[in-house]
Backbone of each chain as ProteinMPNN parsed JSONL, in Angstrom:
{"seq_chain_A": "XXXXXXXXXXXXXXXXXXXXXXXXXXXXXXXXXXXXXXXXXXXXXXXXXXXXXXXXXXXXXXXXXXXXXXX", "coords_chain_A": {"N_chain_A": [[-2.296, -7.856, -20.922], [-2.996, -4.324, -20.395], [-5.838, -2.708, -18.627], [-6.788, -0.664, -20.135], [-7.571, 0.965, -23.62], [-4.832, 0.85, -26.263], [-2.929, 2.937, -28.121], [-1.073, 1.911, -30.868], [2.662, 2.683, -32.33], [2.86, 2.536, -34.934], [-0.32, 3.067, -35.601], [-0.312, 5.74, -34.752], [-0.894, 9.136, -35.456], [-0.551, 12.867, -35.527], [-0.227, 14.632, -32.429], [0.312, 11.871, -30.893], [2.068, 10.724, -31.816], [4.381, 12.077, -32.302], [4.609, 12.886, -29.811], [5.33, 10.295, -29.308], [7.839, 10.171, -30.966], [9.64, 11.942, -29.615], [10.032, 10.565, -27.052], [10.778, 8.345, -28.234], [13.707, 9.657, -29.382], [14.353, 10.608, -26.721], [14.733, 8.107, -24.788], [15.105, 5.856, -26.254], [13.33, 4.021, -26.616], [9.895, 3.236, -26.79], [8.804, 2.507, -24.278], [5.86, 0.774, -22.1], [4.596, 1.852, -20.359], [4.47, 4.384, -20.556], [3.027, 4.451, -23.191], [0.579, 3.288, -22.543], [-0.672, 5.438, -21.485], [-1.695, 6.422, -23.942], [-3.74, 7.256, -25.289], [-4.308, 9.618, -24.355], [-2.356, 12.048, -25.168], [-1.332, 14.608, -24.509], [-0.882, 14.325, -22.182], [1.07, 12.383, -22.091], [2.883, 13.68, -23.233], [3.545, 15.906, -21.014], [4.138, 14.47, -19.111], [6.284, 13.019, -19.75], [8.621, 14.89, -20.241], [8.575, 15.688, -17.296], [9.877, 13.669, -16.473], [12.2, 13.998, -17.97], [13.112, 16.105, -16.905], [13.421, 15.855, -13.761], [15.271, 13.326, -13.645], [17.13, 13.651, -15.297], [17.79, 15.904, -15.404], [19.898, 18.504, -14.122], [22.17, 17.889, -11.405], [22.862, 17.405, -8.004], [22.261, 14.793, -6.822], [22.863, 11.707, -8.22], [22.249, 9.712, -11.39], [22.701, 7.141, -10.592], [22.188, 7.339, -7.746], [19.545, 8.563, -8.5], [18.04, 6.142, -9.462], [18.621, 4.197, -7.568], [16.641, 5.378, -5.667], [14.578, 5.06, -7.392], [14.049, 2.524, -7.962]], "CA_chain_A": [[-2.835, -6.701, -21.636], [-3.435, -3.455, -20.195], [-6.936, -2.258, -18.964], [-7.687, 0.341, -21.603], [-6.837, 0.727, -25.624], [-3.744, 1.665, -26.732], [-2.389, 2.961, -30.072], [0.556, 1.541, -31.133], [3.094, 4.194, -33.259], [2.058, 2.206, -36.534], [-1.497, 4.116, -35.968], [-0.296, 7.281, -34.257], [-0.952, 10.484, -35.907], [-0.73, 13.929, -35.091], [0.384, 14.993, -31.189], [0.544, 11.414, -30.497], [3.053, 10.465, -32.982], [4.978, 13.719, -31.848], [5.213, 12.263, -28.168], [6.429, 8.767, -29.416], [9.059, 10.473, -31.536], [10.295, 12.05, -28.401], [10.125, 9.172, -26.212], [12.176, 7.556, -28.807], [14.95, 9.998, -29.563], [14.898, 10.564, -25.631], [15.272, 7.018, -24.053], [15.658, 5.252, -26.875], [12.301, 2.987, -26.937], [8.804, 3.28, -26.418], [7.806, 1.774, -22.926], [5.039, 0.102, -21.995], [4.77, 2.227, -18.835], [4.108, 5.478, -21.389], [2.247, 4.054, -24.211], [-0.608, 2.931, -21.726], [-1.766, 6.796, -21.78], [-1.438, 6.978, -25.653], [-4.838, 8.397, -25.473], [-4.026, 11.204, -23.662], [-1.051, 12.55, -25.807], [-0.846, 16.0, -23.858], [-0.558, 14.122, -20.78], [2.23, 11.633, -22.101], [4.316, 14.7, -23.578], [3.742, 16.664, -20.209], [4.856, 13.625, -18.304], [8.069, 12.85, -20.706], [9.139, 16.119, -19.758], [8.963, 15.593, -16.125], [10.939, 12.528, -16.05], [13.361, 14.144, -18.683], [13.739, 17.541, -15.3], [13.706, 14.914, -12.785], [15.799, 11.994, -13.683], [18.139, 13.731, -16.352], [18.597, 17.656, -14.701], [21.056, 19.572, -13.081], [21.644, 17.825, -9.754], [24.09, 16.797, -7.377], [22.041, 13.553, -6.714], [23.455, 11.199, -9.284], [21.896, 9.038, -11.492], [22.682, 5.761, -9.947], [21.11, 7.681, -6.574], [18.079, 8.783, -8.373], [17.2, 5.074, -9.963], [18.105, 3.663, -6.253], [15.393, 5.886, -5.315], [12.698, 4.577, -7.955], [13.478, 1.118, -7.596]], "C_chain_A": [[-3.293, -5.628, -20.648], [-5.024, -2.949, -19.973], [-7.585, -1.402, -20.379], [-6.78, 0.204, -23.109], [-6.106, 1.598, -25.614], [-3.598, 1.709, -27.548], [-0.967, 2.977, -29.533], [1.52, 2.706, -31.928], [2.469, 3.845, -34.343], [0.857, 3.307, -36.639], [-1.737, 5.1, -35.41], [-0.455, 8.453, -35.292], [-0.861, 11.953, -34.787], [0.31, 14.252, -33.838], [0.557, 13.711, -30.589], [1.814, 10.575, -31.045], [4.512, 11.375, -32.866], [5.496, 13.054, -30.519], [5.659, 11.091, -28.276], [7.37, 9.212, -30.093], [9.846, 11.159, -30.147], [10.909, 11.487, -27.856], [11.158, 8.735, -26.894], [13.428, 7.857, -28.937], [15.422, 10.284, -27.964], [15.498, 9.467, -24.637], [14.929, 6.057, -25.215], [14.967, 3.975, -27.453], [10.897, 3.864, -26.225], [8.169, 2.535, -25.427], [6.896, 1.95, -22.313], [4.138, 1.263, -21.237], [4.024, 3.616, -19.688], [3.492, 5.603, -22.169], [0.835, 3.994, -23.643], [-1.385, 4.169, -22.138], [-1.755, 7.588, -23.572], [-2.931, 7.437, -25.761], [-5.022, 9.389, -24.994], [-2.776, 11.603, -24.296], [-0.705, 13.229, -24.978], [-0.545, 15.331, -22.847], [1.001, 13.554, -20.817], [3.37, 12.659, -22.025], [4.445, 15.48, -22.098], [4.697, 15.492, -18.773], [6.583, 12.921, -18.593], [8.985, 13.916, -19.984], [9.566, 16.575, -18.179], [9.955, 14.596, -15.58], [12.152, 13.341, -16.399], [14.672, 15.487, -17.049], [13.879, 16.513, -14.428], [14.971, 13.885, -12.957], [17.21, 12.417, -14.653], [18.274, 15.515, -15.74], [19.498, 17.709, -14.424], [20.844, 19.081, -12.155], [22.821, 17.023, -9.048], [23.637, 15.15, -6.816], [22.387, 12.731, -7.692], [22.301, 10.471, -9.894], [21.532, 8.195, -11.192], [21.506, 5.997, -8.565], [19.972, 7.63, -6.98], [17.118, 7.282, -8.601], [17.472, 3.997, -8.493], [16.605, 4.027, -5.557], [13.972, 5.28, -5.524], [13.013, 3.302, -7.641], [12.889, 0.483, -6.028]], "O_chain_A": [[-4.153, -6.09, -19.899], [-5.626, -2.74, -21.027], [-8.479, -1.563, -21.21], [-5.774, -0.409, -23.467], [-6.261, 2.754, -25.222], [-3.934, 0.767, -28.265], [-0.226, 3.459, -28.676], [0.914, 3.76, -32.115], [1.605, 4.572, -34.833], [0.886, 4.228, -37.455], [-2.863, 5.589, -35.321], [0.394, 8.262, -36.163], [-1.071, 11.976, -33.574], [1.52, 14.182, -34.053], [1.041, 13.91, -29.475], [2.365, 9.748, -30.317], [5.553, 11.099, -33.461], [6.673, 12.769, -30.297], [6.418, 10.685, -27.396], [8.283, 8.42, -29.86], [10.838, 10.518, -29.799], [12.138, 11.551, -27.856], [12.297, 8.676, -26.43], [14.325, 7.029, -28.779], [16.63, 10.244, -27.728], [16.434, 9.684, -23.868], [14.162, 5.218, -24.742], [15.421, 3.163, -28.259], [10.901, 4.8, -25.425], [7.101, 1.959, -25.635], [6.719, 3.061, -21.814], [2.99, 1.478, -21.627], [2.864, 3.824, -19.332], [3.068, 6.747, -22.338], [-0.059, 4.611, -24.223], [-2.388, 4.168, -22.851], [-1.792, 8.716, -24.065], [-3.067, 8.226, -26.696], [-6.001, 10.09, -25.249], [-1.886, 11.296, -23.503], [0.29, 12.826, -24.375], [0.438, 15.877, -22.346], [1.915, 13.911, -20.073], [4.348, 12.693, -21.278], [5.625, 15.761, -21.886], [5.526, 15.762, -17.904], [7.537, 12.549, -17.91], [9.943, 13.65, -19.258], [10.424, 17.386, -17.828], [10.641, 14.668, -14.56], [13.052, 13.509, -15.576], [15.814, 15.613, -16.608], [15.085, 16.271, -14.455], [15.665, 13.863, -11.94], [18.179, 11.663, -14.739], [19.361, 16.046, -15.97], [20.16, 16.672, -14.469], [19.767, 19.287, -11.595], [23.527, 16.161, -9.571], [24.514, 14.372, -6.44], [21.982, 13.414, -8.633], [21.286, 10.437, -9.199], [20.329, 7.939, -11.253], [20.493, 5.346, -8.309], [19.138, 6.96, -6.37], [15.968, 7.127, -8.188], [16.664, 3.091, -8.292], [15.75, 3.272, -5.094], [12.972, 5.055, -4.842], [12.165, 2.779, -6.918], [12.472, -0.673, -5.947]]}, "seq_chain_B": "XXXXXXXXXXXXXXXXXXXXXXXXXXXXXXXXXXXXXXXXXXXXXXXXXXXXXXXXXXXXXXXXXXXXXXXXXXXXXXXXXXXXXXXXXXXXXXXXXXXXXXXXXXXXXXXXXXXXXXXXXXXXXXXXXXXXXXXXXXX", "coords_chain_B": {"N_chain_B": [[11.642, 2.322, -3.72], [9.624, 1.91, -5.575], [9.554, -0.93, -5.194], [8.471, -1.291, -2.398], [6.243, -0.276, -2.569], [5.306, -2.554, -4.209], [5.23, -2.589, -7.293], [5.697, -4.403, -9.966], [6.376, -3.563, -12.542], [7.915, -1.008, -12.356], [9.465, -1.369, -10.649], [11.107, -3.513, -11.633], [12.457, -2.018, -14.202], [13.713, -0.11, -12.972], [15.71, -1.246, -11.352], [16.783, -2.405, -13.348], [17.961, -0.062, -14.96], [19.351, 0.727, -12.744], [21.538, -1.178, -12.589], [22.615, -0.428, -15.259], [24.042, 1.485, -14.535], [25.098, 1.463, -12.426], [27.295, -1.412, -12.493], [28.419, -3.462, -10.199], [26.294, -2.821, -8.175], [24.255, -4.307, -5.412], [21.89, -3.515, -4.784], [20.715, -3.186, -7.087], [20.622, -6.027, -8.022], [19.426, -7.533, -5.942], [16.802, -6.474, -6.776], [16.341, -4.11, -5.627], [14.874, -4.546, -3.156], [15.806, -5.138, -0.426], [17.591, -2.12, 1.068], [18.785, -2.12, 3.061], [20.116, -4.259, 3.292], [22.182, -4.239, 1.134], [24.961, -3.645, 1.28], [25.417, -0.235, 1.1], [26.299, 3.025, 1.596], [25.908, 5.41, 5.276], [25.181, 7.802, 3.456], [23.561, 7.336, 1.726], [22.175, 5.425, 2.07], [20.164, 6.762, 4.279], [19.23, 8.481, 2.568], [17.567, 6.292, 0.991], [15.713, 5.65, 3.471], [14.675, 7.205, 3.405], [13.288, 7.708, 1.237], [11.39, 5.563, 1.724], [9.806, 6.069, 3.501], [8.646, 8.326, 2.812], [7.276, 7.01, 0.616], [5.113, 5.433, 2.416], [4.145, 7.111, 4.471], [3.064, 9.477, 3.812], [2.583, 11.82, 4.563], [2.894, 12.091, 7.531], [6.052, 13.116, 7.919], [8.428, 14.852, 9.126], [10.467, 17.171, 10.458], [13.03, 16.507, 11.141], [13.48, 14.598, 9.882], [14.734, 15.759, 7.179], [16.572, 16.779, 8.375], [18.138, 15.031, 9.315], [18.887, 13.781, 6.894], [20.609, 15.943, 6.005], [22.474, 15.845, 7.97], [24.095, 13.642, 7.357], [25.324, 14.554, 4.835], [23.762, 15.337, 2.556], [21.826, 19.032, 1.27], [20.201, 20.852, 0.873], [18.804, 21.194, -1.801], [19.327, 18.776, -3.229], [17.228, 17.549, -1.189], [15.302, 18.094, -2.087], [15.613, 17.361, -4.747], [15.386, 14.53, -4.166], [13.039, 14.381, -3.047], [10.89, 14.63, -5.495], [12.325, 13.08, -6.888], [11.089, 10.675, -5.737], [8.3, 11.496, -5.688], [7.526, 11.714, -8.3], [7.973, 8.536, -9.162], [6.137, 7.493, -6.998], [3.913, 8.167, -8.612], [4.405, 7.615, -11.357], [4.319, 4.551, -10.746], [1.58, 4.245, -9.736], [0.095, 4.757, -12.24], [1.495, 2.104, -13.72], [0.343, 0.328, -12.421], [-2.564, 0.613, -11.793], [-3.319, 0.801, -14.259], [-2.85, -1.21, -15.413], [-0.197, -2.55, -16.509], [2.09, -4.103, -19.29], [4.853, -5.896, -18.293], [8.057, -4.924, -19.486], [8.887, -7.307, -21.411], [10.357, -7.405, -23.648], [12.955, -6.682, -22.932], [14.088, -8.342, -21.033], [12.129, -9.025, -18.132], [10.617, -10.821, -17.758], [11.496, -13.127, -16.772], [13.017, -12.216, -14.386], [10.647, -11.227, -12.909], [10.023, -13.188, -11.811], [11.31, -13.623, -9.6], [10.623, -11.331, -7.569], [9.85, -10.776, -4.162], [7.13, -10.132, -4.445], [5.464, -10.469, -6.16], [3.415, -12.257, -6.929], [0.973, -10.902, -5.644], [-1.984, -9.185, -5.38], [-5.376, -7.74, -5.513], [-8.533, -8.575, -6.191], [-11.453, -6.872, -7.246], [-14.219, -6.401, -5.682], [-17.311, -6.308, -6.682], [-19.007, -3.107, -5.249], [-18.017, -3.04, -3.153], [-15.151, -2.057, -1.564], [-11.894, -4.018, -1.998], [-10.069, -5.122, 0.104], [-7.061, -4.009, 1.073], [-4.143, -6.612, -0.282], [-2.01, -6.215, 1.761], [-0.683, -4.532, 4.391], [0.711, -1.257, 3.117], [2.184, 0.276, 5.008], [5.089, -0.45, 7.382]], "CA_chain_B": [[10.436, 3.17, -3.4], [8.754, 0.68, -6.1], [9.334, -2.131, -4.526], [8.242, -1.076, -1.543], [4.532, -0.281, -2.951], [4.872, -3.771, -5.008], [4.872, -1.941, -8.135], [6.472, -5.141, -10.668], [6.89, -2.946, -13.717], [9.144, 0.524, -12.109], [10.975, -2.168, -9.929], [12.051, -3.841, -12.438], [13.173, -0.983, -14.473], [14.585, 0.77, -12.221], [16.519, -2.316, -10.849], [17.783, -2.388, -14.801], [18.458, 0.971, -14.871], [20.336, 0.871, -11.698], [22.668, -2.314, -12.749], [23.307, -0.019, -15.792], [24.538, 2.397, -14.267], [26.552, 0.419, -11.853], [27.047, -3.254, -12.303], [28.404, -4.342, -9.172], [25.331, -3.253, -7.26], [23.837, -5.238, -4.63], [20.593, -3.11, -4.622], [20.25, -4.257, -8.422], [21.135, -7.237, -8.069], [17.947, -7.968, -5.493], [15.776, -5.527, -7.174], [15.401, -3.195, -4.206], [14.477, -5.301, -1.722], [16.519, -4.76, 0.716], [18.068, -1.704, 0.79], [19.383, -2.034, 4.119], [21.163, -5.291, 3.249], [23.048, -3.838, 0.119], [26.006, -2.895, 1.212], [25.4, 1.273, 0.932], [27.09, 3.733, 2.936], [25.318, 5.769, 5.694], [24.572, 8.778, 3.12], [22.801, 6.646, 1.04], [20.697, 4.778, 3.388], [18.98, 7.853, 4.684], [18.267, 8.7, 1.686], [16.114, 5.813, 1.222], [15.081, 5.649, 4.514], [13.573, 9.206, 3.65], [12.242, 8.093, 0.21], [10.238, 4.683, 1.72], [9.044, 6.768, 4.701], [7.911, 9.085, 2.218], [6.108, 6.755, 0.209], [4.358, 4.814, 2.964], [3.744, 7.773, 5.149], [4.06, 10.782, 3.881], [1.641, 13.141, 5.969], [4.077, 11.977, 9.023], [7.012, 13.504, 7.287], [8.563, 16.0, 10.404], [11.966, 18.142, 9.997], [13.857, 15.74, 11.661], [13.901, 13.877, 8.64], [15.688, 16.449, 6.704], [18.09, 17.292, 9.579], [19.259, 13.986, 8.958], [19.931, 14.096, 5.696], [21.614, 17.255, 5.879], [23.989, 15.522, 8.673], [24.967, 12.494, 6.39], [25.694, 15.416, 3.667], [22.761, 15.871, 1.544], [22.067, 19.529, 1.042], [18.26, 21.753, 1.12], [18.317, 21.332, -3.076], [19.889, 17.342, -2.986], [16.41, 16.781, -0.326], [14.375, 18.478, -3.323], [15.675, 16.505, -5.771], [15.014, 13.075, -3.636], [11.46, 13.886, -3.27], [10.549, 14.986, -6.176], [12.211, 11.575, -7.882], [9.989, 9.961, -4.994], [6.958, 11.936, -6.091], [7.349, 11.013, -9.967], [7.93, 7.37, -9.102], [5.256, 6.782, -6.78], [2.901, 8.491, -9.416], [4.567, 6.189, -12.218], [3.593, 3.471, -10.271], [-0.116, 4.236, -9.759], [-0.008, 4.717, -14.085], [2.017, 1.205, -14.171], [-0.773, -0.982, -11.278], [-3.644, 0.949, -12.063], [-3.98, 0.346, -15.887], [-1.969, -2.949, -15.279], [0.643, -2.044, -17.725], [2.621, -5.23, -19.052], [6.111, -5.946, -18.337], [8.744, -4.995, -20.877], [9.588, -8.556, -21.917], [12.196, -7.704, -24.648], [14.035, -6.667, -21.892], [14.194, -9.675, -19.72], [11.911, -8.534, -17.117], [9.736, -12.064, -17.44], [12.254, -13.772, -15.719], [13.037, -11.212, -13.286], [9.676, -10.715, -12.156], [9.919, -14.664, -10.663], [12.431, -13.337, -8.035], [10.424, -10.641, -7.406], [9.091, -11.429, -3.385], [5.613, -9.902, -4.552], [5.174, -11.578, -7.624], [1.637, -12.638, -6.785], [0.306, -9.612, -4.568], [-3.121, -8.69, -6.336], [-6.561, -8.024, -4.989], [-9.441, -8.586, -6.763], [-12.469, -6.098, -6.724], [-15.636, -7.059, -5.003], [-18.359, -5.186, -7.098], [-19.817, -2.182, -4.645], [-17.474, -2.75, -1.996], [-13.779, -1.486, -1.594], [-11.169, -4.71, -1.626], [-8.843, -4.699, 1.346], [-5.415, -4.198, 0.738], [-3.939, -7.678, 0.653], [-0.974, -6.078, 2.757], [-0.442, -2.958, 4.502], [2.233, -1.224, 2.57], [2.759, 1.03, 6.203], [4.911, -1.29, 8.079]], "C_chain_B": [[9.181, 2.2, -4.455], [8.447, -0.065, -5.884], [8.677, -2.083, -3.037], [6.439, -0.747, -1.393], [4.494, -1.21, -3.758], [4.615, -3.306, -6.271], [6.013, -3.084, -9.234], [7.154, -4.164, -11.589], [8.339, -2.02, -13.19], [10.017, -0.259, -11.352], [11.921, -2.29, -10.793], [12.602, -3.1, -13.452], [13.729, -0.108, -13.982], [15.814, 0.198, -11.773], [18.048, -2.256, -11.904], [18.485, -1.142, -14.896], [19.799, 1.34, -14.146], [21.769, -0.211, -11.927], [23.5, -1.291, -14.191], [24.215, 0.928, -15.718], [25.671, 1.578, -13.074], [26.435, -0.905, -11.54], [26.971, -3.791, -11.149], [27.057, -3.87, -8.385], [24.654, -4.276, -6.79], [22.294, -5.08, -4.692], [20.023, -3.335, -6.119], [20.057, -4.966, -8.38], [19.497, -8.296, -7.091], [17.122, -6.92, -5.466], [15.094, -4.469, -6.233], [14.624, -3.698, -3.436], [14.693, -5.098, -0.773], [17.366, -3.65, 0.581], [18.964, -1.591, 2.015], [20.506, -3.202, 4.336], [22.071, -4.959, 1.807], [23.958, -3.06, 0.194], [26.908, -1.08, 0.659], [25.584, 1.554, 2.192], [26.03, 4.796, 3.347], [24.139, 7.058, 4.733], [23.059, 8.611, 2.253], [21.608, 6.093, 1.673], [20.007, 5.426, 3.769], [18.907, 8.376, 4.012], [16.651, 7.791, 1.374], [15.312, 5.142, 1.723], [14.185, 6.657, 4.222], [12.511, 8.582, 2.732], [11.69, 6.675, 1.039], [9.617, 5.464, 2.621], [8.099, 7.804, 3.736], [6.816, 8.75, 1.2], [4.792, 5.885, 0.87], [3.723, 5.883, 4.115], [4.135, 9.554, 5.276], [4.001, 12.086, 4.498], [2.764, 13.214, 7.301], [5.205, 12.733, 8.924], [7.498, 14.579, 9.026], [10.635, 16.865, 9.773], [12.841, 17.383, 10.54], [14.346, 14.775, 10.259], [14.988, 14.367, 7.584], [16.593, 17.121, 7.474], [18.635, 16.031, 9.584], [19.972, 13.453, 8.061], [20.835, 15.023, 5.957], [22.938, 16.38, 6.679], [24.728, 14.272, 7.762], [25.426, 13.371, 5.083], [24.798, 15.803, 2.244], [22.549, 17.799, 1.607], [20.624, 19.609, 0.564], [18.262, 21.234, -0.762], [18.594, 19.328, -3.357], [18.122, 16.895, -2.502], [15.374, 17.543, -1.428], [14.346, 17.644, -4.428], [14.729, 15.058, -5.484], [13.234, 12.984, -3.769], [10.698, 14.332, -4.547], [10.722, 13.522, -7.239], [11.072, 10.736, -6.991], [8.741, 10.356, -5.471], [6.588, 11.266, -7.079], [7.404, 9.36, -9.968], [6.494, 6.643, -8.613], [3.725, 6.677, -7.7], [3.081, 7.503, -10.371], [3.886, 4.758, -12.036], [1.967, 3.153, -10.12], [-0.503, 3.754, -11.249], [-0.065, 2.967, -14.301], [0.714, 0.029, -13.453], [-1.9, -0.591, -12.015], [-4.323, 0.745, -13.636], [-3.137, -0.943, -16.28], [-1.376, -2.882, -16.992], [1.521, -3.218, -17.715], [4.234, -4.965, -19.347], [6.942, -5.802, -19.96], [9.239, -6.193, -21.59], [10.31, -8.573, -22.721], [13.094, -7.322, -23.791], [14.224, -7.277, -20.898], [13.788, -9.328, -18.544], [10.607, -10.103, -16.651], [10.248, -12.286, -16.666], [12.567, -13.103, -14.409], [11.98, -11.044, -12.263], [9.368, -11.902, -11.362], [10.5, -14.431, -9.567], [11.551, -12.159, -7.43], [9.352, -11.096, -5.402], [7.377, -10.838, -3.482], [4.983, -9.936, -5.814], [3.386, -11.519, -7.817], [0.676, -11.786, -6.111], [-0.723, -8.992, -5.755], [-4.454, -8.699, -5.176], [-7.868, -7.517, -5.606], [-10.591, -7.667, -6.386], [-13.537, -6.601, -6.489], [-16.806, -6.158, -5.339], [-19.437, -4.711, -5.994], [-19.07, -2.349, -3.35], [-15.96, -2.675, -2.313], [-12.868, -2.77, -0.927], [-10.388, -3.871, -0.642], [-7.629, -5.336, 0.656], [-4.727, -5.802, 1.494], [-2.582, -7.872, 1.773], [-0.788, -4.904, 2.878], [0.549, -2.884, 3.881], [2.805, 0.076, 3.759], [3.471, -0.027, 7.304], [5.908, -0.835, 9.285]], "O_chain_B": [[8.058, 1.906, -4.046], [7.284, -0.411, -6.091], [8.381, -3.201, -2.616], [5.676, -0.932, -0.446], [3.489, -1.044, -4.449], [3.471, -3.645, -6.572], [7.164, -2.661, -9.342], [8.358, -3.934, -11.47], [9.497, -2.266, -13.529], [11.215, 0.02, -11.308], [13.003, -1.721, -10.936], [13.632, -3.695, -13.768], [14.292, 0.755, -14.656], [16.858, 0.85, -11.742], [19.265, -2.166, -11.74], [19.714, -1.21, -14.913], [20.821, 1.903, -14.539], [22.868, 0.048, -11.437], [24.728, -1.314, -14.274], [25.042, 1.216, -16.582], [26.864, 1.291, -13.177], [25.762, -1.456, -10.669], [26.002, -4.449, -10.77], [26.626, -4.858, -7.791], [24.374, -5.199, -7.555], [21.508, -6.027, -4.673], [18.844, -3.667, -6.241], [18.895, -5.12, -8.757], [18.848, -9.273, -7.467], [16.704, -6.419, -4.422], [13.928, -4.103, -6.088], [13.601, -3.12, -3.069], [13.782, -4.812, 0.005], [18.257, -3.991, -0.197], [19.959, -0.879, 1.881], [21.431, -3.212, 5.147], [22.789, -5.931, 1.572], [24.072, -2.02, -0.454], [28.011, -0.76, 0.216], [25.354, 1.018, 3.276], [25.278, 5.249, 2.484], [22.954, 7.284, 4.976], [22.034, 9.283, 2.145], [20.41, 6.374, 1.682], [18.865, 4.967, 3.782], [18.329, 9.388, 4.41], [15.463, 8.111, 1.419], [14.486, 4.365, 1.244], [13.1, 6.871, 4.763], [11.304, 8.654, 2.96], [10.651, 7.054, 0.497], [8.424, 5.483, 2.318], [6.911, 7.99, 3.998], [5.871, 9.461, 0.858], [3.756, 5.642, 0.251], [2.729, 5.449, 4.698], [4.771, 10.344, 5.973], [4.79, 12.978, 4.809], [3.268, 14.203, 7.833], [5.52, 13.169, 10.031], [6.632, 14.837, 9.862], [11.477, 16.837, 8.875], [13.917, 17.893, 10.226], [15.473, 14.441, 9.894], [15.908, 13.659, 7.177], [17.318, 18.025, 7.058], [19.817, 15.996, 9.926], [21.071, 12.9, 8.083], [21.996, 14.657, 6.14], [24.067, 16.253, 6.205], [25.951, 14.194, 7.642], [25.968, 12.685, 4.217], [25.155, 16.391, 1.223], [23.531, 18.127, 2.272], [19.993, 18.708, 0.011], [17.162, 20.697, -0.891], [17.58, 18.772, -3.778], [17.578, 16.05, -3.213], [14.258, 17.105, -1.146], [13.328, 17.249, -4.995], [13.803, 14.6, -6.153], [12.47, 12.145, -4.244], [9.492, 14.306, -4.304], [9.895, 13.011, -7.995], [10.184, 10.158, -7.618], [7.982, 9.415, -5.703], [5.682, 10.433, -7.089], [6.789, 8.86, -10.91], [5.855, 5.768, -9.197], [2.838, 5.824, -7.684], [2.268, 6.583, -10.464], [3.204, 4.082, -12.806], [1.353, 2.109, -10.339], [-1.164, 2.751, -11.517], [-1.04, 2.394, -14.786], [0.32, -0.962, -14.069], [-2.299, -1.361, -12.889], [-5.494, 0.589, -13.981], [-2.929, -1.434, -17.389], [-1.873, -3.069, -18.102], [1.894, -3.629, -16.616], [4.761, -4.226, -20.179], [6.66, -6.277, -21.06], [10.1, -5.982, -22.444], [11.061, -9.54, -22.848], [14.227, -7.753, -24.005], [14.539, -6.737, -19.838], [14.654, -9.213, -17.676], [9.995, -10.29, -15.599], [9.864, -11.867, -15.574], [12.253, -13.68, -13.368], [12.192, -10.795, -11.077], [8.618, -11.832, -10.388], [10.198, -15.046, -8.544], [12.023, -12.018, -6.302], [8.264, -11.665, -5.482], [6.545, -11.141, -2.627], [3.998, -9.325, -6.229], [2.561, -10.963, -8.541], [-0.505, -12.134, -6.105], [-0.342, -8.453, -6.794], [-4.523, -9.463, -4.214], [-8.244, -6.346, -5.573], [-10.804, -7.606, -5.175], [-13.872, -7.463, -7.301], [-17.271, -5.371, -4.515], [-20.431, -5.377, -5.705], [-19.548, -1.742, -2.392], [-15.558, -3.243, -3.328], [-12.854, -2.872, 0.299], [-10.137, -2.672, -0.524], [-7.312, -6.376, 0.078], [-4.665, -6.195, 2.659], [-2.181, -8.873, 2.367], [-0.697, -4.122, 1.932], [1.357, -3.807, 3.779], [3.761, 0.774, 3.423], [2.702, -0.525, 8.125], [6.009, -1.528, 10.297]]}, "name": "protein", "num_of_chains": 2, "seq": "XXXXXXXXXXXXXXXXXXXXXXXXXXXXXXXXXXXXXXXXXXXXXXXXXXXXXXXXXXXXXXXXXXXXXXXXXXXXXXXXXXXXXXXXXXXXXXXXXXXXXXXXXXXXXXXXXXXXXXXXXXXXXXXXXXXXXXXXXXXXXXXXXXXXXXXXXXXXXXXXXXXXXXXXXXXXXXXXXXXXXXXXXXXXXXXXXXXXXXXXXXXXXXXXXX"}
């Protein structure tokens, strides 16, 4: 279990409910890794968004390169 | 760059990530462990020669570093990209240790995380004094 409380989608509302619909239509699940800051919504959606420019942009580094990178 | 700060969770998704994107990898295959034993070609390798240097020392950083990319064929926006996925990772990772975020287990990362050589790497806090790292991650 995770140090702090998380909301699950079941009891999302509002802007946090908003950033798990994202999450979902963008990679296709809700991981673990992103949920953690479900009490910070603004942060999750501002951080979605950086993966989405980073990891999914315009770039001559490839995919495969960039997830060599993170792992 | 995960594995390299012991970070279980972004390894192992990244590892996955990386096998999906190309099966035969070697650097999948032992979860970024070795990236120097996975059969990648020079351009590759100093890449992430750049990105562990960059996450174990990144103040040190000097222009030499990116004059060597450039000569294996990377390219001033290519050495933007790299650190910038290095940036977002090592930050991921703080998110993933720091609020001890649990493995994805519908995605077979239980098992995975047994091969993992830092499996057990934890260090308990000692109320009013600052645990020591139980391994430099500068090596």
């Amino acid at each position: 279990m995770p140090y702090v409380k998380t909301i699950p989608y079941e009891d999302s509302q509002g802007e946090l409910k908003e950033a798990y619909n994202t999450m979902t239509k963008s990679c296709g699940r809700i991981t673990n890794v992103h949920a953690v800051s479900s009490l910070k919504p603004g942060i999750m959606k501002t951080l979605m968004a950086y993966v989405l420019s980073v990891m999914f942009g315009e770039s001559d580094v490839s995919r495969a390169e960039g997830e060599m990178v993170a792992a | 760059m995960s594995a390299t700060i012991k970070c279980q969770y972004l390894t192992l998704a990244h590892a996955q990530a990386l096998c999906g994107e190309d099966p035969e990898s070697q650097l999948a295959e032992q979860r970024g462990e070795n990236y120097h034993d996975a059969g990648l070609p020079p351009k590759r390798v100093a890449m992430l020669e750049f990105a562990e240097f960059l996450t174990t020392t990144s103040s040190a950083v000097t222009e030499d570093w990116v004059e060597e990319l450039r000569s294996v064929g990377w390219d001033d926006a290519d050495v933007v990209d790299i650190v910038h996925v290095v940036a977002l990772f090592n930050y991921m990772c703080c998110v993933a240790d720091d609020l001890r975020v649990d493995l994805d287990t519908e995605r077979g990362w239980k098992e995975q995380s047994q091969r993992l050589s830092f499996k057990d790497v934890t260090a308990p806090k000692v109320f009013g004094k600052i645990a020591p790292m139980p391994e430099s991650p500068v090596t």
